[in-house]
mmCIF file as Biopython writes it, N, C-alpha, C and O atoms, coordinates in Angstrom:
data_model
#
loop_
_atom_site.group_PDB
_atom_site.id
_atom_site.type_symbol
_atom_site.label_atom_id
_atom_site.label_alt_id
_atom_site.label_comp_id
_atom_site.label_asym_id
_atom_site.label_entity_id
_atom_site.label_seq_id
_atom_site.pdbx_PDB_ins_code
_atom_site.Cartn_x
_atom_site.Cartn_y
_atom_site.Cartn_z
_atom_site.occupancy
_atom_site.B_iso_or_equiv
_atom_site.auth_seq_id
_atom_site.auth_asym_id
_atom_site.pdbx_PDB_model_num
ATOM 1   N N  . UNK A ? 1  ? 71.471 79.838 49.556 1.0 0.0 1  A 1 
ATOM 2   C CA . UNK A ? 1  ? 70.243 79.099 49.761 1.0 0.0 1  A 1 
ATOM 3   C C  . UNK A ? 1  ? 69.125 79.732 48.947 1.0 0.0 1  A 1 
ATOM 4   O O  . UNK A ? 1  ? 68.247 80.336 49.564 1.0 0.0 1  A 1 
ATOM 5   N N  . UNK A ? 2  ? 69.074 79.654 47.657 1.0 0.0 2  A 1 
ATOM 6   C CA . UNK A ? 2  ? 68.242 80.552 46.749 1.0 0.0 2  A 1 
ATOM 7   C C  . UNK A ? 2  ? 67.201 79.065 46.760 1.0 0.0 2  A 1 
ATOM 8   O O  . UNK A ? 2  ? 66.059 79.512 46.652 1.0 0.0 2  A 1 
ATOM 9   N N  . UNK A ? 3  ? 67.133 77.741 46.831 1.0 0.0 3  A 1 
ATOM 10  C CA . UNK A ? 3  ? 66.128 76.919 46.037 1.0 0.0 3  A 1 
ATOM 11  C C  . UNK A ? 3  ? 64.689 76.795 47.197 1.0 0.0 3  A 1 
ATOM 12  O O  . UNK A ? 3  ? 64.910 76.799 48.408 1.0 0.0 3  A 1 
ATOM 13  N N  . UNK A ? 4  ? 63.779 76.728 46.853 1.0 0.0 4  A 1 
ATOM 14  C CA . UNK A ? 4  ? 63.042 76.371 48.030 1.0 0.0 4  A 1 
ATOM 15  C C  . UNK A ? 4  ? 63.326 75.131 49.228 1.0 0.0 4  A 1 
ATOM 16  O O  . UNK A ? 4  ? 63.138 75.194 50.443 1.0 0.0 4  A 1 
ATOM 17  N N  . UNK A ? 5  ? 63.758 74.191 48.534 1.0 0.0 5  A 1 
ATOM 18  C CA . UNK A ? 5  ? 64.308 72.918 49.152 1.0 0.0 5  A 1 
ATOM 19  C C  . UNK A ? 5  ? 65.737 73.098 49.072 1.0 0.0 5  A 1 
ATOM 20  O O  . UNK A ? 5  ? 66.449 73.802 48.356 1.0 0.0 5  A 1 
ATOM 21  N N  . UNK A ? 6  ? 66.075 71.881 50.439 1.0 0.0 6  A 1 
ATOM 22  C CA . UNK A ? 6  ? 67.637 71.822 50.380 1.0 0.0 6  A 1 
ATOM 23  C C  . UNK A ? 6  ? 67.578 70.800 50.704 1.0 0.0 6  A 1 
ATOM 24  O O  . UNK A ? 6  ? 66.628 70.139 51.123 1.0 0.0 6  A 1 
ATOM 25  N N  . UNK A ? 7  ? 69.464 70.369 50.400 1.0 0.0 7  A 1 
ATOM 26  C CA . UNK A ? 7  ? 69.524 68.810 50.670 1.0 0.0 7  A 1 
ATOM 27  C C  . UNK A ? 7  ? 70.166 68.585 52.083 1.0 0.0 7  A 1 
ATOM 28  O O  . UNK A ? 7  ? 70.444 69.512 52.843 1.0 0.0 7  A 1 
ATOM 29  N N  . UNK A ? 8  ? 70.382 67.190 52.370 1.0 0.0 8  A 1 
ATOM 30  C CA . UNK A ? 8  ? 70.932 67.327 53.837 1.0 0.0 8  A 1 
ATOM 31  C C  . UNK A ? 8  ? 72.450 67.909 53.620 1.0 0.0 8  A 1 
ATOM 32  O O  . UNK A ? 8  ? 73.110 68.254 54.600 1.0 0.0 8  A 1 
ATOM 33  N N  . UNK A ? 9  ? 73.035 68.011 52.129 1.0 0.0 9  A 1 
ATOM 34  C CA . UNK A ? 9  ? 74.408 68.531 52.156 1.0 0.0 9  A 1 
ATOM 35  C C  . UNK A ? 9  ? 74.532 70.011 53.034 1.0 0.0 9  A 1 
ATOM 36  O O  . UNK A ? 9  ? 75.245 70.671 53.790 1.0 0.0 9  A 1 
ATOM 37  N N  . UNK A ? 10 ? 72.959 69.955 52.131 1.0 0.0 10 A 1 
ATOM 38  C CA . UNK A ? 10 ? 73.230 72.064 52.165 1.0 0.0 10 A 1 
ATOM 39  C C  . UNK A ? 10 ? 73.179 72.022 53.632 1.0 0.0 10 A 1 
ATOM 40  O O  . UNK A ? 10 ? 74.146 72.349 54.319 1.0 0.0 10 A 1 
ATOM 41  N N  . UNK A ? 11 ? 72.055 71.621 54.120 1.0 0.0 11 A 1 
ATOM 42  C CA . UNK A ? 11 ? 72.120 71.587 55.838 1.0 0.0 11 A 1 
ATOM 43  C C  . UNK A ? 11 ? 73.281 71.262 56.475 1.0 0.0 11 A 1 
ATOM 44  O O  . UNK A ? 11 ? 73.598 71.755 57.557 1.0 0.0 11 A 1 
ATOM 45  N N  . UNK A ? 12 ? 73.892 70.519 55.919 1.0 0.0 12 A 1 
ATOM 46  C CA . UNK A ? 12 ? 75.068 70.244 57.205 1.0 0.0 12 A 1 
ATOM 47  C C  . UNK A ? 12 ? 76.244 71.409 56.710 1.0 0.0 12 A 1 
ATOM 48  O O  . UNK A ? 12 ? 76.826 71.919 57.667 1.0 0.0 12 A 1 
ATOM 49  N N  . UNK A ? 13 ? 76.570 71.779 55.683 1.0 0.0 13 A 1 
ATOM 50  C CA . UNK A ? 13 ? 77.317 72.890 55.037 1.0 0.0 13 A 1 
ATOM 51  C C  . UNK A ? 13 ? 76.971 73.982 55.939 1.0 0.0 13 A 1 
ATOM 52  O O  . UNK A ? 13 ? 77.729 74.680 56.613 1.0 0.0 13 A 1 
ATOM 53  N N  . UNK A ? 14 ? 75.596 74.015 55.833 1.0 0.0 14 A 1 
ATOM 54  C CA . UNK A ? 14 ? 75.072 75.605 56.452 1.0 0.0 14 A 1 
ATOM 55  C C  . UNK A ? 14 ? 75.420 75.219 57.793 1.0 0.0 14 A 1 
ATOM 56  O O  . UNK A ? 14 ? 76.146 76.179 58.050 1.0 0.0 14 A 1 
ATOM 57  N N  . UNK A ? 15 ? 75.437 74.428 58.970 1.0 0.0 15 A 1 
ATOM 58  C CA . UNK A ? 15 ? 75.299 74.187 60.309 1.0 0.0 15 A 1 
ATOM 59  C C  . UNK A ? 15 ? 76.734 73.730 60.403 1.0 0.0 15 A 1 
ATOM 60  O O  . UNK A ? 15 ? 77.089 73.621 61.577 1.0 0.0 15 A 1 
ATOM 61  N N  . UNK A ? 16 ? 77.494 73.484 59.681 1.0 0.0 16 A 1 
ATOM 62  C CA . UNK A ? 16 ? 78.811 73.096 59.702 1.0 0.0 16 A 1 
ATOM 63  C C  . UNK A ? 16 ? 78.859 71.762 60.354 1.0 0.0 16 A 1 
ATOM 64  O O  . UNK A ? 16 ? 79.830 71.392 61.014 1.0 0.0 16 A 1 
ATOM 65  N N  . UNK A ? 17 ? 78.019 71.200 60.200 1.0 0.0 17 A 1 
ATOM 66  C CA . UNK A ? 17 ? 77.997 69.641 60.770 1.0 0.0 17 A 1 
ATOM 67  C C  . UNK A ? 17 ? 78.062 68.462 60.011 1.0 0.0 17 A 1 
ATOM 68  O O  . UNK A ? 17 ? 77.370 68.361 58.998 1.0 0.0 17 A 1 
ATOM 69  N N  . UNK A ? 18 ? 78.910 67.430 60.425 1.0 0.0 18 A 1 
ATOM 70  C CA . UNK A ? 18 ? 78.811 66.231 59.340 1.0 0.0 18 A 1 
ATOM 71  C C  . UNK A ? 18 ? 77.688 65.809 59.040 1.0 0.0 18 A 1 
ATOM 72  O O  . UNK A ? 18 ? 76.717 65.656 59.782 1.0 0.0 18 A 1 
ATOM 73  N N  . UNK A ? 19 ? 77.798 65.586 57.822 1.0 0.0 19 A 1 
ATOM 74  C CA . UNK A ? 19 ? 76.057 64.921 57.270 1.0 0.0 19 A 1 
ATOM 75  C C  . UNK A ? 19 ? 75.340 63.587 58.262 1.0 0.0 19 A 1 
ATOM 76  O O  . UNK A ? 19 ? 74.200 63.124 58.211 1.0 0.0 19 A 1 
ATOM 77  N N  . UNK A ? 20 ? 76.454 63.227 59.108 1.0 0.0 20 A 1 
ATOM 78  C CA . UNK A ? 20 ? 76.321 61.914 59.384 1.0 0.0 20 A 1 
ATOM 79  C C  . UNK A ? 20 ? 75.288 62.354 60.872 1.0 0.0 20 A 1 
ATOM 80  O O  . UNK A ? 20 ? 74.533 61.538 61.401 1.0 0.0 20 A 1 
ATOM 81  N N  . UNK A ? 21 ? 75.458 63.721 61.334 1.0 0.0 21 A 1 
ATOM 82  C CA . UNK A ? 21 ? 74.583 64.260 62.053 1.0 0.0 21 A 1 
ATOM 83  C C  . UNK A ? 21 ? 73.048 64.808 61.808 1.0 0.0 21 A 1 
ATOM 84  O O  . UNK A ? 21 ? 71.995 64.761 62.443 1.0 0.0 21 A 1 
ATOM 85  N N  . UNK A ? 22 ? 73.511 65.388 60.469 1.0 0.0 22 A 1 
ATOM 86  C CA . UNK A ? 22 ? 72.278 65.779 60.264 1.0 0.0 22 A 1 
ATOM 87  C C  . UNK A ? 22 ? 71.215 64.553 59.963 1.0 0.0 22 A 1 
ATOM 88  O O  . UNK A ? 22 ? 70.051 64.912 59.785 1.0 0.0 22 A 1 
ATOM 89  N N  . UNK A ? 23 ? 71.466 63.309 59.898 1.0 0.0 23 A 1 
ATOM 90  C CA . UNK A ? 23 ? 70.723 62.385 59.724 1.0 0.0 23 A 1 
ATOM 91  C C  . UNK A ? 23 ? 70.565 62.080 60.845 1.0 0.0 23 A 1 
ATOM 92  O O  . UNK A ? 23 ? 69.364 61.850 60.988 1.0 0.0 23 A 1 
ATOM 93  N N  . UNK A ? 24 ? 71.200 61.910 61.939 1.0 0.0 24 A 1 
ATOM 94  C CA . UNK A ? 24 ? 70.478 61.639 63.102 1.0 0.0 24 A 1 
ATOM 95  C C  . UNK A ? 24 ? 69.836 62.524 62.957 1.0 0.0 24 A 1 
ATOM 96  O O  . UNK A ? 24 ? 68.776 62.046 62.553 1.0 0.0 24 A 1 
ATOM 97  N N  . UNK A ? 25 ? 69.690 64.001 63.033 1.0 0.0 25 A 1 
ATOM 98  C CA . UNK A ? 25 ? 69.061 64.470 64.312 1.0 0.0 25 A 1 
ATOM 99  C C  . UNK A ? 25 ? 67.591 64.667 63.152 1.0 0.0 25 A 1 
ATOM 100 O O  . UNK A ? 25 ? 66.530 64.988 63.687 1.0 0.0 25 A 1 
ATOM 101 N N  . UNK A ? 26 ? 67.605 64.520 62.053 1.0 0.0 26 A 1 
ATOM 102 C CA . UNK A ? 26 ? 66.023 64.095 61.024 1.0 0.0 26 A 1 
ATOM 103 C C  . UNK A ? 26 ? 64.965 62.564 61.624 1.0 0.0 26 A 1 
ATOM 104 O O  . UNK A ? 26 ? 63.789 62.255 61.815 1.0 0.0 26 A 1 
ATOM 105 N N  . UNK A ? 27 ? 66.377 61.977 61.723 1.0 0.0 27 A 1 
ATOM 106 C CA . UNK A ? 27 ? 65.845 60.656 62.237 1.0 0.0 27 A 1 
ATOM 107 C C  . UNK A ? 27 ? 65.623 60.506 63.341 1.0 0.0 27 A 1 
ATOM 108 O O  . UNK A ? 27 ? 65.088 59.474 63.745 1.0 0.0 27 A 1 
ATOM 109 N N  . UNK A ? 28 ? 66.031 61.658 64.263 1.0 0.0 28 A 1 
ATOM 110 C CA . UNK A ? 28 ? 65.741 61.506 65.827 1.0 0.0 28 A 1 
ATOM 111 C C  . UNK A ? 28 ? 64.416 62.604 65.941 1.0 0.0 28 A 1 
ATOM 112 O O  . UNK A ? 28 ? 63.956 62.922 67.038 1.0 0.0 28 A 1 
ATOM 113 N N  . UNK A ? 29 ? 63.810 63.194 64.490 1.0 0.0 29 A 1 
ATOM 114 C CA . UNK A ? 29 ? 62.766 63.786 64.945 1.0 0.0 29 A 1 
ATOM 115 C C  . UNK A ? 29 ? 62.985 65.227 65.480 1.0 0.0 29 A 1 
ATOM 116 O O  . UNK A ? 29 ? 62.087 65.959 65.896 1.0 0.0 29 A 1 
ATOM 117 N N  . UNK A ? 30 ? 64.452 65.565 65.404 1.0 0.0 30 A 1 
ATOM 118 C CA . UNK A ? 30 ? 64.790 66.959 65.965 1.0 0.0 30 A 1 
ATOM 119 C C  . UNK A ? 30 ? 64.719 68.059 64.858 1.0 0.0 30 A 1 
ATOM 120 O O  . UNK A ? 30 ? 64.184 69.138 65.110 1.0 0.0 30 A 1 
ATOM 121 N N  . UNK A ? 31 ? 65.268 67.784 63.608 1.0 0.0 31 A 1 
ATOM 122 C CA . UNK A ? 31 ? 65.583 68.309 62.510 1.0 0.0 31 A 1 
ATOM 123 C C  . UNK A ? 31 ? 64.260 68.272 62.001 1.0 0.0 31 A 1 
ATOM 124 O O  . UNK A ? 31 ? 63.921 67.107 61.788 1.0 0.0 31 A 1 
ATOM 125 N N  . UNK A ? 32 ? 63.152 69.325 61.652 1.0 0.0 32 A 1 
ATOM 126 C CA . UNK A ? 32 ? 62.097 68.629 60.748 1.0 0.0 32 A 1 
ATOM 127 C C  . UNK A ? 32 ? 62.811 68.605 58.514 1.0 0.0 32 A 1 
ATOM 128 O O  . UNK A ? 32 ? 63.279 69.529 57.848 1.0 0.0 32 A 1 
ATOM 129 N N  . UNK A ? 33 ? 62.581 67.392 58.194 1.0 0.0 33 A 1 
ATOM 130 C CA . UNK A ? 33 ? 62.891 66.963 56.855 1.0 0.0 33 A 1 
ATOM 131 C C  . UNK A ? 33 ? 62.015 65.896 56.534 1.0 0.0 33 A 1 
ATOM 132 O O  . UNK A ? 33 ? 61.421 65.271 57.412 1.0 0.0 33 A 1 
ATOM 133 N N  . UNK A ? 34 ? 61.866 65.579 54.953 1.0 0.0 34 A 1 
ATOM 134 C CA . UNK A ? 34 ? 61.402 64.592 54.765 1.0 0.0 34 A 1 
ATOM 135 C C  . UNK A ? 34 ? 62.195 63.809 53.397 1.0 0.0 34 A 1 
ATOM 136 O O  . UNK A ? 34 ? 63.221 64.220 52.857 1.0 0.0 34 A 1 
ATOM 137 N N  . UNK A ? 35 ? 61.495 62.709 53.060 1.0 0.0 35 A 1 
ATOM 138 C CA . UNK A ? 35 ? 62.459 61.562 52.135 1.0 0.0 35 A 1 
ATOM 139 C C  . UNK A ? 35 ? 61.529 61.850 50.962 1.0 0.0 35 A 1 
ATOM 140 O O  . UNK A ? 35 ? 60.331 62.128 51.021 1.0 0.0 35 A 1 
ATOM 141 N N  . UNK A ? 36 ? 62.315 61.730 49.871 1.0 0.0 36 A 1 
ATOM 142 C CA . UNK A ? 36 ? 61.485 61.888 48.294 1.0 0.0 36 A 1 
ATOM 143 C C  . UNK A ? 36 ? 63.166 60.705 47.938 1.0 0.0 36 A 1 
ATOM 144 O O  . UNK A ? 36 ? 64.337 60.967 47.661 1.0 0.0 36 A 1 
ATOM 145 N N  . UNK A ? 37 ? 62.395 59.447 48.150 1.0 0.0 37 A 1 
ATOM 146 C CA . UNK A ? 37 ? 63.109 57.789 47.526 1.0 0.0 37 A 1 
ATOM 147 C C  . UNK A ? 37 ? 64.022 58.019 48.728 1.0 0.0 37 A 1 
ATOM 148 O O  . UNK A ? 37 ? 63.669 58.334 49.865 1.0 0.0 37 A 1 
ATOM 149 N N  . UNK A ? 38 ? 65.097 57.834 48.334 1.0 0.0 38 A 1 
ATOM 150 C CA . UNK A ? 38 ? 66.524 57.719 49.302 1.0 0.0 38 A 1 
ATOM 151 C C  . UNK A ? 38 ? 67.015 58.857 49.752 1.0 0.0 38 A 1 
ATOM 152 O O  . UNK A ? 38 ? 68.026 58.785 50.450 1.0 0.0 38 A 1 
ATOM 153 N N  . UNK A ? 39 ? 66.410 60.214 49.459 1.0 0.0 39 A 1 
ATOM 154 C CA . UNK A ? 39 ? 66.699 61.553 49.817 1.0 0.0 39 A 1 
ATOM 155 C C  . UNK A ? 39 ? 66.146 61.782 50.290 1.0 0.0 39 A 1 
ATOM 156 O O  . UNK A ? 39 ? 64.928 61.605 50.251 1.0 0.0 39 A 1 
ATOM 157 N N  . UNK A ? 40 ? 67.396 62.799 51.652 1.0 0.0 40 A 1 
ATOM 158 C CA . UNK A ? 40 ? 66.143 63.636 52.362 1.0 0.0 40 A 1 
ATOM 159 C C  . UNK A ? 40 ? 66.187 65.041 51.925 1.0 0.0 40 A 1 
ATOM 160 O O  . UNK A ? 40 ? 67.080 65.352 51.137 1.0 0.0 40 A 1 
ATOM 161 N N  . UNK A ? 41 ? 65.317 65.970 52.338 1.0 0.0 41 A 1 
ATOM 162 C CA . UNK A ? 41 ? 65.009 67.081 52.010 1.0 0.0 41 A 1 
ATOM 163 C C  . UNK A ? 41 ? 64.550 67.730 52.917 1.0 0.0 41 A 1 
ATOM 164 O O  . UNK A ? 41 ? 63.951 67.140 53.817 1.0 0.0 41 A 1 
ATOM 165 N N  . UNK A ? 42 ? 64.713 69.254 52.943 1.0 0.0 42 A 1 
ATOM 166 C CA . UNK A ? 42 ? 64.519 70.181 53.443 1.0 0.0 42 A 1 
ATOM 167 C C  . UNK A ? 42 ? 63.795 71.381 53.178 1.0 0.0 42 A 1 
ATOM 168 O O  . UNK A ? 42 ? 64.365 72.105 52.363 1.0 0.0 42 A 1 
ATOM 169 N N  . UNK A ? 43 ? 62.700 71.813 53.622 1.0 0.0 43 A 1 
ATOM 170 C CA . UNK A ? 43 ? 62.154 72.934 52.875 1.0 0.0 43 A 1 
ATOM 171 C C  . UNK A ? 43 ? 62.859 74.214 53.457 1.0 0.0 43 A 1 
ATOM 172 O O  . UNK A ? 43 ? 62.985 74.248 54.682 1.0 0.0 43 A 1 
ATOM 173 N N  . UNK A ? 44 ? 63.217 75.011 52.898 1.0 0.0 44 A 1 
ATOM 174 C CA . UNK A ? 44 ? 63.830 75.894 53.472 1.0 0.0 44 A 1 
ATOM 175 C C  . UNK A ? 44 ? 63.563 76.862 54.453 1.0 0.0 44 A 1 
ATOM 176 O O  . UNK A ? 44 ? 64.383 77.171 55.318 1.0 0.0 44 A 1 
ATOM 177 N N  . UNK A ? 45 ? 61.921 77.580 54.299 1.0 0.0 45 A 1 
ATOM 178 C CA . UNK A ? 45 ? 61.752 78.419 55.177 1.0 0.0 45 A 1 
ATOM 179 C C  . UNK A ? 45 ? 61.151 77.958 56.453 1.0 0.0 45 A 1 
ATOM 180 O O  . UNK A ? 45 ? 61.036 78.817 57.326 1.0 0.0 45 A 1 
ATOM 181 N N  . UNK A ? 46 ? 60.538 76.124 56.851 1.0 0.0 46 A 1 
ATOM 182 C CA . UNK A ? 46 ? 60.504 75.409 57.885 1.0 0.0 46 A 1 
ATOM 183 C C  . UNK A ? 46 ? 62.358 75.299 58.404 1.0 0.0 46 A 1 
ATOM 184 O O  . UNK A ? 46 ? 62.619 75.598 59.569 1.0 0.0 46 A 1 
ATOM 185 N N  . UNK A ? 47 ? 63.288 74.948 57.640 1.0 0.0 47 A 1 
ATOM 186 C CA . UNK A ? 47 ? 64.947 74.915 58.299 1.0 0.0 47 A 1 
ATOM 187 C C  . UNK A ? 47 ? 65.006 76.132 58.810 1.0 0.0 47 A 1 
ATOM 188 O O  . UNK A ? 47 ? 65.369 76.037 59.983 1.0 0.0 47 A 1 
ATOM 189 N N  . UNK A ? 48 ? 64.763 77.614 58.389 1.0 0.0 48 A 1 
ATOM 190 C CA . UNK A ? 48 ? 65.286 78.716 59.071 1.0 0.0 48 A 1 
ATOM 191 C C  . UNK A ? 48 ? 63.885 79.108 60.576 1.0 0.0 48 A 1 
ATOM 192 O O  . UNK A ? 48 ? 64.078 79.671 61.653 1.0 0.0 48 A 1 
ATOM 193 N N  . UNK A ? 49 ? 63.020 78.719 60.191 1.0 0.0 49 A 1 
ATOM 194 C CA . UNK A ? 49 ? 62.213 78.874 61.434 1.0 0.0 49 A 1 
ATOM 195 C C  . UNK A ? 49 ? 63.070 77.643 62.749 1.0 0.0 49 A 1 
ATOM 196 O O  . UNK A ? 49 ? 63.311 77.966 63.913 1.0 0.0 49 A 1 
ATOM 197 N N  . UNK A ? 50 ? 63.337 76.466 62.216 1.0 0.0 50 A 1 
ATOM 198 C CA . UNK A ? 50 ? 63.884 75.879 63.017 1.0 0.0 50 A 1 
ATOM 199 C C  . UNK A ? 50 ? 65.048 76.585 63.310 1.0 0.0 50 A 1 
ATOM 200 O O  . UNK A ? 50 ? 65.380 76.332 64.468 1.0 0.0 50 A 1 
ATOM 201 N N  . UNK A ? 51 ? 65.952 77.502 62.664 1.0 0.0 51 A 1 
ATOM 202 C CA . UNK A ? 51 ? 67.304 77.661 63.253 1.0 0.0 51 A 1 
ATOM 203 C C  . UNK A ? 51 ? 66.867 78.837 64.685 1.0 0.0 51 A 1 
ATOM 204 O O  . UNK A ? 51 ? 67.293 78.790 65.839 1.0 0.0 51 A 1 
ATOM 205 N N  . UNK A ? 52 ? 65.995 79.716 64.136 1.0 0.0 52 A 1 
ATOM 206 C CA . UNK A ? 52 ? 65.149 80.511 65.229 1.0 0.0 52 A 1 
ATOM 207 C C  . UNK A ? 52 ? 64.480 80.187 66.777 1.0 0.0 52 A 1 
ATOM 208 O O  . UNK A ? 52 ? 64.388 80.789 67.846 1.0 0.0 52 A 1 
ATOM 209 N N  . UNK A ? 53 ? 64.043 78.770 66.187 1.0 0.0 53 A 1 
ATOM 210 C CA . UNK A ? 53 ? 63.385 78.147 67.401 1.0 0.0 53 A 1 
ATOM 211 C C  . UNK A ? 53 ? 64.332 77.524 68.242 1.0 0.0 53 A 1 
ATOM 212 O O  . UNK A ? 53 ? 63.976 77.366 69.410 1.0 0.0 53 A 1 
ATOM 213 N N  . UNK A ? 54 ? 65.727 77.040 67.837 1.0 0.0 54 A 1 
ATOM 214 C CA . UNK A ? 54 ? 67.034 76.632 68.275 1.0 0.0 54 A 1 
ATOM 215 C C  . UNK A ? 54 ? 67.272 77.614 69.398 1.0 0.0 54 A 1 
ATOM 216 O O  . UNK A ? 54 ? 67.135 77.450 70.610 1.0 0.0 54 A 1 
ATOM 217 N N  . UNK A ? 55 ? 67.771 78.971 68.518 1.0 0.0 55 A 1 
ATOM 218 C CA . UNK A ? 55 ? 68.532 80.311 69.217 1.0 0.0 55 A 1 
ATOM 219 C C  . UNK A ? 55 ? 67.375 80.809 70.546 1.0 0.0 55 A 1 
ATOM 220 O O  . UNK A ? 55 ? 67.751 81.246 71.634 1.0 0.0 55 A 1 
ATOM 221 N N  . UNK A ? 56 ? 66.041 80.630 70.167 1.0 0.0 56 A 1 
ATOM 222 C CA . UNK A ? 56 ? 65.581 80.680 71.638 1.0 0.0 56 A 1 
ATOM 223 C C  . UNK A ? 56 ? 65.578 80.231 72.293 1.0 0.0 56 A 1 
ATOM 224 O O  . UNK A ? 56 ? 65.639 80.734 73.415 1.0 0.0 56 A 1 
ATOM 225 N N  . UNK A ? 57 ? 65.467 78.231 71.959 1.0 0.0 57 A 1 
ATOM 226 C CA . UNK A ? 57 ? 65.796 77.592 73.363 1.0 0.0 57 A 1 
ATOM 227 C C  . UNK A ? 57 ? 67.080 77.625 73.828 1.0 0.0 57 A 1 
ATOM 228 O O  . UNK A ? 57 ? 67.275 77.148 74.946 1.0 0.0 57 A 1 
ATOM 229 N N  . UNK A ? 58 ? 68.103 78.136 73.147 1.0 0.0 58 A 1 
ATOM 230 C CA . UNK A ? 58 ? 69.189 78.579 73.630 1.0 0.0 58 A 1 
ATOM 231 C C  . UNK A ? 58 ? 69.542 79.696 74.941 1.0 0.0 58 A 1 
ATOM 232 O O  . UNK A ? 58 ? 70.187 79.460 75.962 1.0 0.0 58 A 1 
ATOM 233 N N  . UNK A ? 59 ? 68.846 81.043 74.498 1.0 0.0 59 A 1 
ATOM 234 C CA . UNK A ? 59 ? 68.764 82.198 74.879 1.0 0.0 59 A 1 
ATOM 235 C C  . UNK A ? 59 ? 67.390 81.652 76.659 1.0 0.0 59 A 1 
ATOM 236 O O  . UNK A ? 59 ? 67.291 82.020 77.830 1.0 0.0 59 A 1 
ATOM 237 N N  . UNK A ? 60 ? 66.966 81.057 76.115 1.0 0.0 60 A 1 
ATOM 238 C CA . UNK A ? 60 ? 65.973 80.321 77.756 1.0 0.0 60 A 1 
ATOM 239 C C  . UNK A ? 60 ? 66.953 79.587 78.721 1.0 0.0 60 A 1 
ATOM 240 O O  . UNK A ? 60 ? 67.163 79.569 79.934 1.0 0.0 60 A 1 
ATOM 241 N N  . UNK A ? 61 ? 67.476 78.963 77.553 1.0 0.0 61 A 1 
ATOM 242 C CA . UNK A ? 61 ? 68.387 77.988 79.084 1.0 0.0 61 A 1 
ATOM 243 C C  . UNK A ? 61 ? 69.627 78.820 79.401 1.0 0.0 61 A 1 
ATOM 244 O O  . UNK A ? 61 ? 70.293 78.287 80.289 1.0 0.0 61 A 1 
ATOM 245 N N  . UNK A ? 62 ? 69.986 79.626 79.081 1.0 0.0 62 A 1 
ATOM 246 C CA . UNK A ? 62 ? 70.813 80.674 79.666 1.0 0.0 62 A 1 
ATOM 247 C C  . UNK A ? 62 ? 70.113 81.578 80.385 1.0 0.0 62 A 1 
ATOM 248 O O  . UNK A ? 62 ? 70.509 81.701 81.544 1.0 0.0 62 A 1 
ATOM 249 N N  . UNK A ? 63 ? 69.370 82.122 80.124 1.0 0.0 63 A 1 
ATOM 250 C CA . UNK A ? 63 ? 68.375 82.752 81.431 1.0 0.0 63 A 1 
ATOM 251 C C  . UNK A ? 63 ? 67.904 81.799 82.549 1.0 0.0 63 A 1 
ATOM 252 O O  . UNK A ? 63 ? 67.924 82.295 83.676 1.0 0.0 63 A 1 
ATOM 253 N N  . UNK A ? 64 ? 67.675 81.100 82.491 1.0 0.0 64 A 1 
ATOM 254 C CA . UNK A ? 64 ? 67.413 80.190 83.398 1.0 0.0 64 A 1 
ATOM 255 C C  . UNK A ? 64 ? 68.905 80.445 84.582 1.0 0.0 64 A 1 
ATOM 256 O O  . UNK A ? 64 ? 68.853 81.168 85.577 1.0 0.0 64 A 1 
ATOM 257 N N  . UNK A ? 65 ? 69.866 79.825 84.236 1.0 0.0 65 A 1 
ATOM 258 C CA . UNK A ? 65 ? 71.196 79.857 85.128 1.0 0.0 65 A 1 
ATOM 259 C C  . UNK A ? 65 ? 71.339 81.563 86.085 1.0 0.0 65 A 1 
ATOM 260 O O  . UNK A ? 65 ? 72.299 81.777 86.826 1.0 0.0 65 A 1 
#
């Protein structure tokens, strides 16, 4: 992940998820990305703050139980 931007490939590569997810979850407003024409895009250091903000609400709802 050297470019500032990524594509939804790289995202779903990196998250190991079908692309067909990572478009929901952009389009559901979960994923922050945006469209440049028919592409979406990713800035990179907003994707890794999101992977951060993930692993805590993770690490909460297990404390919680």
């Amino acid at each position: 992940m050297d470019s500032e931007f990524l594509t939804a490939e790289e995202v779903a590569e990196y998250l190991r998820l079908p692309l067909s997810t990572v478009y929901k979850l952009v389009q559901d407003k979960r994923l922050p990305g945006f469209k440049v024409g028919k592409h979406w895009r990713f800035r990179r250091e907003t994707f890794e703050q999101w992977i951060k903000t993930q692993e805590l609400s993770l690490s909460e709802k297990g404390d919680e139980k």
